[in-house]
C-alpha positions in Angstrom: 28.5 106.2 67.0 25.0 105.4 66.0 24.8 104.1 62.6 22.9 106.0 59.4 20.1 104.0 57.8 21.3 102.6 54.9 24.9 103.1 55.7 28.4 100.6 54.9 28.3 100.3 59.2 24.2 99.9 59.2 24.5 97.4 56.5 27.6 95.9 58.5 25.8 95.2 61.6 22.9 93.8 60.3 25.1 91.3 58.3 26.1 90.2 61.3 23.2 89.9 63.2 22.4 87.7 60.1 25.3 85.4 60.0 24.3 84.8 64.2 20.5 84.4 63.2 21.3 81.8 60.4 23.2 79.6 62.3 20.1 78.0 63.6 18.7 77.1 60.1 21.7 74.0 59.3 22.0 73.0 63.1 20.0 70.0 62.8 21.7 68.9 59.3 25.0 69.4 61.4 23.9 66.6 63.7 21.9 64.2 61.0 24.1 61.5 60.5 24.6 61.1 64.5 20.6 61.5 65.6 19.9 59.0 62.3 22.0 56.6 64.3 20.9 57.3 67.6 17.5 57.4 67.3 17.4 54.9 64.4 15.4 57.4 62.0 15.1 56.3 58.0 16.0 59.2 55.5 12.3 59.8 54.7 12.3 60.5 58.6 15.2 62.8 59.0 14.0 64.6 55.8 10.5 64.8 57.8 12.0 66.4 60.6 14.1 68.9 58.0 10.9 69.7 56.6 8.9 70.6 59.6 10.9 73.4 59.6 10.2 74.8 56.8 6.8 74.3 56.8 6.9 76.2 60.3 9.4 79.2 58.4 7.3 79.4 55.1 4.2 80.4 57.5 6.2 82.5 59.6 7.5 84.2 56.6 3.8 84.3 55.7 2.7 86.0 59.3 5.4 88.5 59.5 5.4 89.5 55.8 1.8 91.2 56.7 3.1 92.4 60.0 5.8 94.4 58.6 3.4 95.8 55.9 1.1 97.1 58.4 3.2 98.0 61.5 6.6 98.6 59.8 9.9 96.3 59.4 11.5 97.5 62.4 8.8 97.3 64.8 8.3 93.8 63.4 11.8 92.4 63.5 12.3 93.6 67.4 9.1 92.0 68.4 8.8 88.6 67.1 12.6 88.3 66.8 12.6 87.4 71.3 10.6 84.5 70.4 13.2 83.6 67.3 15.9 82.8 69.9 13.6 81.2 72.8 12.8 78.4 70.2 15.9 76.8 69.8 16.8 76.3 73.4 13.8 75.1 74.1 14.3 72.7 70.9 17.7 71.5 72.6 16.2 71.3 76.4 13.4 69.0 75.5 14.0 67.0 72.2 14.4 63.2 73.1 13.3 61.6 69.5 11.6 61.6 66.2 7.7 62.8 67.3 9.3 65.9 69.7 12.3 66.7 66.8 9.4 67.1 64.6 7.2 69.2 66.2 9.8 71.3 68.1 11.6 71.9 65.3 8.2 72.9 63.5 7.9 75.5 66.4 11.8 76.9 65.5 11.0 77.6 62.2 7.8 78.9 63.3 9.7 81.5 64.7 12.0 82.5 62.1 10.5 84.8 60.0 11.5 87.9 61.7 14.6 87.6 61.4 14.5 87.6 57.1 11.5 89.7 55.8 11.6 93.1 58.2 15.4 93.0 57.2 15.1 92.8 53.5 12.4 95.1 53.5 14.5 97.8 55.5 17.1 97.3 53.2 15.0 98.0 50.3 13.7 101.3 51.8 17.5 102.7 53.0 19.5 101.4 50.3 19.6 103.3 46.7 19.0 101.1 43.8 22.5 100.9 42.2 24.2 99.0 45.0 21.0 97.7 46.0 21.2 94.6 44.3 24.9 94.0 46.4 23.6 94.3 49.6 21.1 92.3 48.8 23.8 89.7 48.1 25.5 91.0 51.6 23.0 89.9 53.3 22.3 86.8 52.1 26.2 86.3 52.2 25.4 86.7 55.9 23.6 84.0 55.7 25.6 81.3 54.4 28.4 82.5 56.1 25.8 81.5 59.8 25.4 78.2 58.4 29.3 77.6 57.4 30.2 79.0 61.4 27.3 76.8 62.9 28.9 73.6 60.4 32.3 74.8 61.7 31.4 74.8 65.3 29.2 71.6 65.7 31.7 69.9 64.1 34.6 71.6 66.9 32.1 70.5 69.4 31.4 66.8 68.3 35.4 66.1 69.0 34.8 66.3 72.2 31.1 66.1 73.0 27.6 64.8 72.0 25.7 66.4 69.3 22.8 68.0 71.6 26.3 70.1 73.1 26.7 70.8 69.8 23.0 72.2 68.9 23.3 74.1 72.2 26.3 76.1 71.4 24.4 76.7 67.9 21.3 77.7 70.0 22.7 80.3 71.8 23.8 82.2 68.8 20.4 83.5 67.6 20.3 85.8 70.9 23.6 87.4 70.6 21.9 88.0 66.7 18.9 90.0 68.4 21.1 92.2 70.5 23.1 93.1 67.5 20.5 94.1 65.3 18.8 96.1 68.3 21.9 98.1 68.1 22.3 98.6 64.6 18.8 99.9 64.2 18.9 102.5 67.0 18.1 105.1 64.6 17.0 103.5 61.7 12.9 104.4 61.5 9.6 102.0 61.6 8.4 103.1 58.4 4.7 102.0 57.4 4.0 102.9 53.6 1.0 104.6 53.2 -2.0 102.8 51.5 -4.7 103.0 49.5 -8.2 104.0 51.0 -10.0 100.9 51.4 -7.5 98.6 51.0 -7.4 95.8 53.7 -5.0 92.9 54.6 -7.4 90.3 52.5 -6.4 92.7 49.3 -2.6 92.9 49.5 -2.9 89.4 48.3 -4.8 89.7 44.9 -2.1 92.9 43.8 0.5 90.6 44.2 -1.3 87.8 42.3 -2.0 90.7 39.4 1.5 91.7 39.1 2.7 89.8 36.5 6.5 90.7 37.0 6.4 89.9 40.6 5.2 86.4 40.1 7.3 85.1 37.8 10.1 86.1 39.8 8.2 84.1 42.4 8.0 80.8 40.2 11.2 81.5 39.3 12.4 81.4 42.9 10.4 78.5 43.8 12.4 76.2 41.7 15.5 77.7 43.2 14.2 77.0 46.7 13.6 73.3 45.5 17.1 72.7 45.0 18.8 74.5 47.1 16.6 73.6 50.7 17.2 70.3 49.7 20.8 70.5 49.0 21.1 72.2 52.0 19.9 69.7 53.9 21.5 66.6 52.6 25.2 68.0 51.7 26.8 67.2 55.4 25.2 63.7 55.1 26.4 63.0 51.4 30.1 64.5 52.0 29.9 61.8 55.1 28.6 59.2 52.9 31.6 60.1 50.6 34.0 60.1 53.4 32.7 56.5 54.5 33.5 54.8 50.8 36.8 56.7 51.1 37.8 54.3 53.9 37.1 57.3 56.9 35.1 55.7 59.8 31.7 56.5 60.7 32.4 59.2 63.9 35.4 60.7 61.8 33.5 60.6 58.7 30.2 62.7 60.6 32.8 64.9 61.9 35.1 65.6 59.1 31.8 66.0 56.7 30.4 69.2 58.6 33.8 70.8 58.2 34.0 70.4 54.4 30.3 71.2 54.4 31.5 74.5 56.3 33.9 74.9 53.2 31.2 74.8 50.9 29.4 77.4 52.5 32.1 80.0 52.1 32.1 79.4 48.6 28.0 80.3 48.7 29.2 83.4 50.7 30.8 84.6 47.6 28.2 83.1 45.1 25.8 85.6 46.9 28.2 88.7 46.7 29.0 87.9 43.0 25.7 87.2 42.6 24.4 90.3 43.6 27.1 92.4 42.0 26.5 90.9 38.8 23.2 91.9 39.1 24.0 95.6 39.2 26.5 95.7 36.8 24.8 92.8 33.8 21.4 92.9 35.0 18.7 91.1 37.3 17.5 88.5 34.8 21.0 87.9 33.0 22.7 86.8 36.3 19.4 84.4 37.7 19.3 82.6 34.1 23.3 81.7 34.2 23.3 80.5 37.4 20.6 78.6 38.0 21.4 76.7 34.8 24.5 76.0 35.9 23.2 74.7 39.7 21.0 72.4 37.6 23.8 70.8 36.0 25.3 70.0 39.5 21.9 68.5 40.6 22.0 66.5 37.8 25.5 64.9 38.2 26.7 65.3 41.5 25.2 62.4 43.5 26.6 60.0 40.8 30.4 60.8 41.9 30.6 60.0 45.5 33.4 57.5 44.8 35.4 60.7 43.3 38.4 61.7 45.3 37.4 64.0 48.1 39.2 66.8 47.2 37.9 66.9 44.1 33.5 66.2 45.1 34.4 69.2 47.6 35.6 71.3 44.9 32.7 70.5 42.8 30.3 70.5 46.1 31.7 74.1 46.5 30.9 75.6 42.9 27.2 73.6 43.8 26.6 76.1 46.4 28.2 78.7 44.6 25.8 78.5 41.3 22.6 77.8 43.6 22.9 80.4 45.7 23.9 83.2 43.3 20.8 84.2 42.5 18.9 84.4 45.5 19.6 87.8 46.4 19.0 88.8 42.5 15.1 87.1 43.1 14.6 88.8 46.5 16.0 92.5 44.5 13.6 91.6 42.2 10.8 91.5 44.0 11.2 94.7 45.8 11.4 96.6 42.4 8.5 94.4 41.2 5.1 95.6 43.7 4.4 98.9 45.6 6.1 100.0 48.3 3.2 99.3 50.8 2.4 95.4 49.6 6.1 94.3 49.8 5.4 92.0 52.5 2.7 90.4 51.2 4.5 89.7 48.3 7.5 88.6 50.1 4.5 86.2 52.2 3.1 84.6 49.1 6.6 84.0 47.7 7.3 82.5 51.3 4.1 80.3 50.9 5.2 79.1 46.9 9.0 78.9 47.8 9.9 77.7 50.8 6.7 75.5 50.5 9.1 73.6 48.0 11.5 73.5 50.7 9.3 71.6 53.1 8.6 68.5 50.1 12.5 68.7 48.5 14.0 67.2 51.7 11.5 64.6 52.3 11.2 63.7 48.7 15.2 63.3 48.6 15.5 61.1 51.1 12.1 59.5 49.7 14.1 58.3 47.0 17.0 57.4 48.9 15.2 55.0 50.7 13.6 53.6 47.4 17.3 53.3 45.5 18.4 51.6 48.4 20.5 54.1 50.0 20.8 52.9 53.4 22.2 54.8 56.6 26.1 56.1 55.6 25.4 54.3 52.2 27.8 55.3 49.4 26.0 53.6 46.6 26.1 55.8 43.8 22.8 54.9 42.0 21.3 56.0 45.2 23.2 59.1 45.5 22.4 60.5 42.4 18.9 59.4 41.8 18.2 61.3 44.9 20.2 64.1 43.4 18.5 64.3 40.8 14.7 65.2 42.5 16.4 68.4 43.0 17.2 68.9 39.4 13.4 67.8 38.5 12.3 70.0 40.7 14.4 73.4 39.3 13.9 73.0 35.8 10.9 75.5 35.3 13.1 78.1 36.8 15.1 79.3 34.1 11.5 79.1 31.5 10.0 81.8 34.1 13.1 83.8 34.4 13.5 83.9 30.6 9.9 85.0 30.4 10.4 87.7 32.6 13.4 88.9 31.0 11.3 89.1 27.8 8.6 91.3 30.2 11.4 93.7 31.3 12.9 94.6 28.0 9.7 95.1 26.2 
């Protein structure tokens, strides 16, 4: 049976194409700690390598945002999603050290994009407002729940293998994601939203610039992509940090890290869902301003109790990714419901340029002041820990100010 547009089984299958596309995305933080060791990186290195990617994302984000605009979602997914699953084999056939992890790993985030803004902006054409805001939260539920399997496997495979088997495995996944999505859109239409006469590519960008509401939910989101890229990237190495002062040796620590990182992760799959329900039920601006201040508490604090108990830094790592990822799906609704039908992309392409830009400098600056604090390869010093921590926090403050703004905006 072919599945409706907008549909519980559309929506279903194109969750799961999501959770197989986003495994690719934590891949190389599964492996850090070992390639740090094997290839003798610094943090300010493997943060370097973290944000290539990014860099690579935010402009494929940036690309495809105007390609869905002008030659609709669909089209746009099916096309440039082939060369979102060549990239990462290629990645694990030819990386041999810092200068090729860098650049290959630019070229898989490069390739990204295609799999995150076509899908959004489909769901925001076949999905009625009042549940809107949940599937929203679906689908970036998907996603956490692709970088808790890829955590889960990598660690299954580094028992018994290497960590390039382990990126392979991870790297196969994106493909079975393609196939999926090809057929859960079998009927779903490549809509292309009429424009204005006149209006050109070079114009989409100004309208978004102009529309007040949509840019604060952009500044708003950039904050939140500060601190959550970078806690993305450092959690498996600071759970293995914590393992390592808790007496666990280095290979167990590495290993046992990923799979309480994977724990984590299913606590951000409900922080999404909740997330996005709340945001239906309370209110868009309600739900981003509760969360994110309580994610910016966690920046603030967790780095400086690595000597806790495990159990208990898990726990607390878990309500971490919880609160930071709650209202991501609440910013992406909001942006939809903020511009025109027919410069959506663009506006999810400058947000791509502002947000995830953070996320290319909040890695590298974490393990910037790592390094400086003294926090050496599988160091559990505290003071290092949570000064680099704390960059995140920094970095996220603003976000609630523009939130609160906009709420102000919307009510009046």
């Amino acid at each position: 049976m072919i599945p409706a547009p907008g549909s519980g089984r559309w929506l279903a299958l194109l969750c799961a194409s999501r959770v197989l596309s986003a495994t690719w995305f934590v891949a190389y933080s599964a492996v850090l700690p070992l390639v740090r060791e094997d290839w003798g990186l610094s943090a300010r290195d493997a943060g370097m390598i973290q944000g290539a990617f990014h860099l690579g994302y935010l402009a494929s984000l940036f690309i495809v945002g105007f390609i869905a605009d002008y030659f609709g979602a669909k089209r746009a997914f099916l096309v440039t999603g082939v060369a979102g699953f060549l990239s990462p084999i290629a990645f694990v056939l030819l990386v041999d050290g810092f200068w090729s992890a860098l650049w290959l790993h630019a070229l898989t985030g490069l390739t990204q994009g295609g799999y995150y803004t076509p899908v959004l902006a489909m769901v925001n054409e076949h999905v009625e407002r009042q549940r809107r805001g949940r599937a929203m939260g679906f689908m970036i539920a998907a996603s956490s729940a692709g970088y808790a399997l890829a955590l889960g496997v990598a660690g299954l495979v580094l028992t018994f293998a290497g960590w390039r088997a382990a990126l392979a495995v991870v790297a196969a996944m994106p493909a079975l994601s393609w196939l999926v999505a090809v057929v859960a859109m079998r009927s779903t239409p490549n809509t292309v939203h009429p424009r204005p006469e006149g209006h050109t590519v070079l114009s989409s960008i100004p309208a978004v610039l102009r529309n007040r509401k949509g840019m604060l939910s952009v500044w708003g989101y950039t904050c939140h992509s500060w601190e959550l890229l970078g806690l993305w990237a450092w959690l498996p190495a600071f759970l293995t940090a914590a393992l390592v002062v808790n007496g666990a040796g280095a290979g167990e620590a590495a290993a046992l890290g990923l799979a309480l990182s994977a724990l984590t992760y299913v606590a951000n799959i409900a922080g999404s869902i909740v997330g996005g329900t709340m945001a239906d039920r309370w209110g868009r601006t309600q739900t981003i301003l509760l969360w994110s201040c309580v994610s910016l508490a966690l920046s603030f604090s967790i780095g400086w109790m690595i000597a806790l108990p495990v159990a208990l830094l898990v726990a607390i790592a878990c309500l971490y990714n919880f609160s930071a990822i709650a209202d991501s799906s609440v910013h992406s609704t909001v942006v939809a419901e903020s511009v025109p039908p027919h410069i959506l992309g663009a506006a999810y392409a400058v947000r791509s340029v502002v947000g995830f830009g953070t996320g290319v400098i909040s890695p590298v600056v974490f393990g910037w002041a790592l390094d400086l604090a003294g926090g050496g390869k599988m160091s559990g010093d505290a003071f290092a820990w949570g000064v680099a921590w704390m960059t995140l926090g920094l970095g996220g403050l603003l976000g609630p100010v523009a939130t609160w703004r906009l709420q102000r905006i919307m009510r009046g």
